[in-house]
N, C-alpha and C positions, 0 to 999 in steps of 0.2 A: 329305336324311335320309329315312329309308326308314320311320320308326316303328316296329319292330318291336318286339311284343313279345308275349309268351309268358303267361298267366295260369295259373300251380303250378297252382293249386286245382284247373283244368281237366285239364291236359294229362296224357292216361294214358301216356306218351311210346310212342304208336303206331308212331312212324316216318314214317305218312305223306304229310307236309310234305318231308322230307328224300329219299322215295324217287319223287316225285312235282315235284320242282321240275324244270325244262326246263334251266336252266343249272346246275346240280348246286352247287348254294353255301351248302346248309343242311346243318348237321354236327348229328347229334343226341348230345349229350354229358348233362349231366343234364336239360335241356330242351335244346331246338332252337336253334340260332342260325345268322345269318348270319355266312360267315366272306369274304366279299367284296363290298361292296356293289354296287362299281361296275359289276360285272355281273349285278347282277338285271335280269329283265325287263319286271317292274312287270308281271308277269301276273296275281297275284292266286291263281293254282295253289294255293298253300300254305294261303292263307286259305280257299279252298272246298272244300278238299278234308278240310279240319278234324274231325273228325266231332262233338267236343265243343265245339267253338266256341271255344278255346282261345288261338287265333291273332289278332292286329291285324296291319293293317301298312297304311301310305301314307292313315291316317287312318279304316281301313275296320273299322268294328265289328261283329261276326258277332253282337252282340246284339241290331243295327237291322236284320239283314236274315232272310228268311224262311226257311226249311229246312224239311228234313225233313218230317213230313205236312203242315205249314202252306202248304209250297211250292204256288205255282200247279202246275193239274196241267197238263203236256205234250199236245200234238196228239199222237193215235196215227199208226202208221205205215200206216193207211187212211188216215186224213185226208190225211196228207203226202201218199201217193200218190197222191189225187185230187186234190189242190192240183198236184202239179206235172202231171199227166197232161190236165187242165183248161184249163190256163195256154196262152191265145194272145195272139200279138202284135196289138195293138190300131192301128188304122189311123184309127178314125172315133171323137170323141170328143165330151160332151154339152159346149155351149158357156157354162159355170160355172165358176169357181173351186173349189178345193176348202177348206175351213175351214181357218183357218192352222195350229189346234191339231191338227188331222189331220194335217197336213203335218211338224210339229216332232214330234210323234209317232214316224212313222215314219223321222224322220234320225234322232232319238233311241235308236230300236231298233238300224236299221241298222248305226250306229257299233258295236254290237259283234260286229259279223263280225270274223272272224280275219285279221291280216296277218303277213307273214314279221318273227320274232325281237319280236313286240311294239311293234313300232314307232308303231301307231295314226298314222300321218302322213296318212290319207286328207282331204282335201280335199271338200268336197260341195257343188257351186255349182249352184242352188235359182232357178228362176225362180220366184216365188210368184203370178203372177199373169198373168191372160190380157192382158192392156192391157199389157205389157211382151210379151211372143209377140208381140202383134201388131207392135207396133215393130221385135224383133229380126226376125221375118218380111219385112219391107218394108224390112231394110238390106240384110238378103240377098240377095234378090230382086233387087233392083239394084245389089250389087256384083255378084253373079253375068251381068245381064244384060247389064252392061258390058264384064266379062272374055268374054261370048260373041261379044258384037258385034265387040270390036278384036281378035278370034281368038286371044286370051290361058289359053283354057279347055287345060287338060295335055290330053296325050295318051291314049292305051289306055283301059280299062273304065272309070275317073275320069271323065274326057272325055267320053265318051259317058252317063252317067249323070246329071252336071252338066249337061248339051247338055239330056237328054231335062227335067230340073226344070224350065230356061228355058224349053222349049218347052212345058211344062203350065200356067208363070205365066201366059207369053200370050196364049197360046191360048184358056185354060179359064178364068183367075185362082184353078189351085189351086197351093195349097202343098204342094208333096208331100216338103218335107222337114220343117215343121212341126206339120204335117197338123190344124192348129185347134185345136191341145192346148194346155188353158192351163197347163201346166207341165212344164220341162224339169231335170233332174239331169244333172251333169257330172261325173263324178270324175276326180281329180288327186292327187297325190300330190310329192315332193319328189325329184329325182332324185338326191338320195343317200340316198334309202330303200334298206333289203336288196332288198325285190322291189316297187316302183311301181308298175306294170303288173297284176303278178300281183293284188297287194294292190287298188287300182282296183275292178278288175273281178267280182273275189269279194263288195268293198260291193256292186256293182249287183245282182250274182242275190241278195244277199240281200234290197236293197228289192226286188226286182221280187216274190220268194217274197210277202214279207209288205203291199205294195199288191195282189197277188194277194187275200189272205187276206181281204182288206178291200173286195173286188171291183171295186177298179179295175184300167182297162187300161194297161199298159207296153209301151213299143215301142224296143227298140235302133234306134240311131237311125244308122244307118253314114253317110248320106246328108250327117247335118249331121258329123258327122268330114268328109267328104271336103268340106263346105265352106270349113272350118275350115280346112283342110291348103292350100285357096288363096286365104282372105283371113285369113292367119296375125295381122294384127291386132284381131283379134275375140275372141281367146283373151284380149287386154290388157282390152278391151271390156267381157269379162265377169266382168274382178275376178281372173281368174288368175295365182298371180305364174309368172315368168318362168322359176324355173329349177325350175318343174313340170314332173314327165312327165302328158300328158294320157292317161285311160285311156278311157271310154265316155263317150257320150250315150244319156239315155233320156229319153222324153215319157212322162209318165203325168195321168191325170185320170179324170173319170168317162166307162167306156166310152157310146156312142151306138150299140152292137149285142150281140147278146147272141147268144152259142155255145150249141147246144140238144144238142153231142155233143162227148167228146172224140176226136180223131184217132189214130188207130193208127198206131204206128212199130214199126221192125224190119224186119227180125231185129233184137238187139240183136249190133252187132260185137263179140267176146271174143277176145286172146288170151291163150288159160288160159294159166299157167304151175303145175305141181305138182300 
């Protein structure tokens, strides 16, 4: 059941619940209603977009929540542009934990990045600690070192990129696919989500923006995919279920270097249309 419901007293019947829902299933007759439930999207559109606060729905009370000038105020679009134009991927990281409420902080926020039709299916699996890295580090390590030895490592760019990790385990004893970070994010998703993938990887830039924000460093982690992709039981390993599609890996924690400039990119590639 969906809750909804409408408060008279409020509603100046604006229309804009009904001209503003994404699955078009709000009829505005003497107030609003829904004329199909089964297809809502449990997006919430209608309740935020309420102007008088008029609207409930799925338990959500527009009298608990903030508005209008009481609203926290938004990052300008300096800010943002300096946040993203700032943003490096971090390699070397301080060897700390970060506070756990930091941490549920930021999935908390994340979770509401946008995914295709509402689906919320994203999946967030959270190493919370370095003494856990260090473990998943040294299983790696030696499955990978194993699959090099008995010539098991795939072929093309994979191969040779797995090749060079083993060669820096041994050589060096570094990890340059977990690179000392005490915490890793995975996302996942269901694959009979509308867009799993899509959906994924949109949570990621959005934690990455806002561990940006909060000046830690984030690192896509292509390296632990491609280990992943050849000790496919590791996916089981770390709590994934099965008929997930897997989307990214990122390490994030407190950077151990600090950028004194940001990098220039461009041209910017456009093609206009119109």
């Amino acid at each position: 059941m969906l809750q909804f419901h409408v408060d008279e007293t409020l509603c100046v019947r604006c229309g804009e619940c009904e001209a503003d829902c994404p699955a078009g299933i709000i009829a505005m007759n003497d107030l609003p209603e829904i004329i199909d439930e089964e297809r809502c999207y449990r997006c919430l559109h209608c309740y935020a977009v309420c102007p008088t606060g008029a609207l409930s729905i799925l338990g959500n009370d527009p009298a608990m929540a903030q508005a209008g000038p009481d609203a926290p105020e938004l990052p300008s679009s300096a800010q943002m542009g300096n946040l993203i134009r700032w943003r490096r991927s971090v390699r070397r990281y301080q060897d700390e934990n970060l506070p756990p409420e930091l941490i549920d902080e930021l999935l908390d926020t994340a979770c509401h990045a946008p995914t295709g039709v509402n689906a919320r299916d994203v999946l967030f699996t959270v190493v919370r600690n370095k003494e856990f890295m260090a473990f998943l580090s040294r299983e790696i390590m030696a499955r990978l070192s194993e699959l090099e030895e008995s010539g098991r490592l795939p072929g093309g760019l994979a191969g040779q990129y797995l090749a060079f990790v083993v060669s820096a385990w041994k050589t060096q004893g570094r990890d340059v696919i977990l690179r000392g970070a005490p915490h890793l994010l995975v996302t996942s998703a269901p694959k009979s989500a509308p867009c799993p993938v899509q959906d994924t990887h949109i949570a990621l830039v959005t934690f990455e923006l806002l561990a940006s924000s909060h000046g830690l460093g984030t690192l896509w982690d292509g390296l632990f995919m491609m280990a992943l992709s050849v000790c496919p039981d590791l996916v089981e390993r770390l709590g994934i279920p099965a008929d997930h599609t897997l989307g990214y890996a990122m390490l994030f924690g407190k950077p151990a270097v600090e950028y004194h400039r940001p990098a220039r990119r461009g041209p910017v590639r456009v093609n206009m249309l119109g």
